[in-house]
N, C-alpha and C positions, 0 to 999 in steps of 0.2 A: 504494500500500500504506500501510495506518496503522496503528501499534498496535491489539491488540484482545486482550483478555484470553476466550479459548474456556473452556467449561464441563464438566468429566468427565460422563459421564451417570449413569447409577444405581448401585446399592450405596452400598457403605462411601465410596465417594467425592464423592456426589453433590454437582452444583454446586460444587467444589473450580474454581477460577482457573486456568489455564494460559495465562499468557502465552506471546503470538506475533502473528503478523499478518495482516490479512485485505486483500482488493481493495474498495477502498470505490467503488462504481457511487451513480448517482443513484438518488433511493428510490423511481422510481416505477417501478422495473425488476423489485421485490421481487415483484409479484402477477403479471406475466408470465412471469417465473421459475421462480414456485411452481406456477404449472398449467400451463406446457409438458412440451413431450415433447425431452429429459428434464425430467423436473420439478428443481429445482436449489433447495437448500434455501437462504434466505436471514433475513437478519434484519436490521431497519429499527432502528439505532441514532443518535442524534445528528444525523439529517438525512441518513443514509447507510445505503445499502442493501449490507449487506456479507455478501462470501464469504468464510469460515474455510476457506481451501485445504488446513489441518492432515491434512486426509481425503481428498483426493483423491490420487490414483496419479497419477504422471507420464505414465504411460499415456492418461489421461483429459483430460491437458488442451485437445488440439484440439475435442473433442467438448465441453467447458464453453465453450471459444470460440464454437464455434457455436450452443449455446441460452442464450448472451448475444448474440450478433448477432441471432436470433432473435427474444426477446424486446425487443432495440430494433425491431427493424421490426414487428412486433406494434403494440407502443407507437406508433410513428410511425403506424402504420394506423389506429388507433383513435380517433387525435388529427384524422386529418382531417374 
């Protein structure tokens, strides 16, 4: 986990800072991430492919576990 300042989205607030913390994954996780099933919204900062957990349900966390396992073996697939 590293610091990571998350972004409000539209209206009166938009782009306003909220600091908190995100899971920083390596960055080349970001494009298998973002077109798997689930698709897992990510953002390539700093050399780091980070998840703003601020929005996920505790509910949800096995299932983000697995379309990040996923997306590593993707990645490892495609590398060979």
């Amino acid at each position: 986990m590293i610091a990571h300042e998350g972004r409000v989205g539209g209206g009166g607030g938009a782009e306003v800072p909220l600091p908190g913390w995100a899971l920083a994954l390596e960055p080349e996780l970001a494009a298998p991430l973002r077109t798997g099933e689930p698709a897992v919204v990510a953002t390539v900062r700093d050399g780091d492919c980070l998840l703003d957990l601020r929005c996920v349900p505790v509910a949800e966390d096995e299932r983000l576990v697995r379309a990040v396992t996923a997306a590593r073996e993707r990645l490892q697939q495609n590398s060979r």
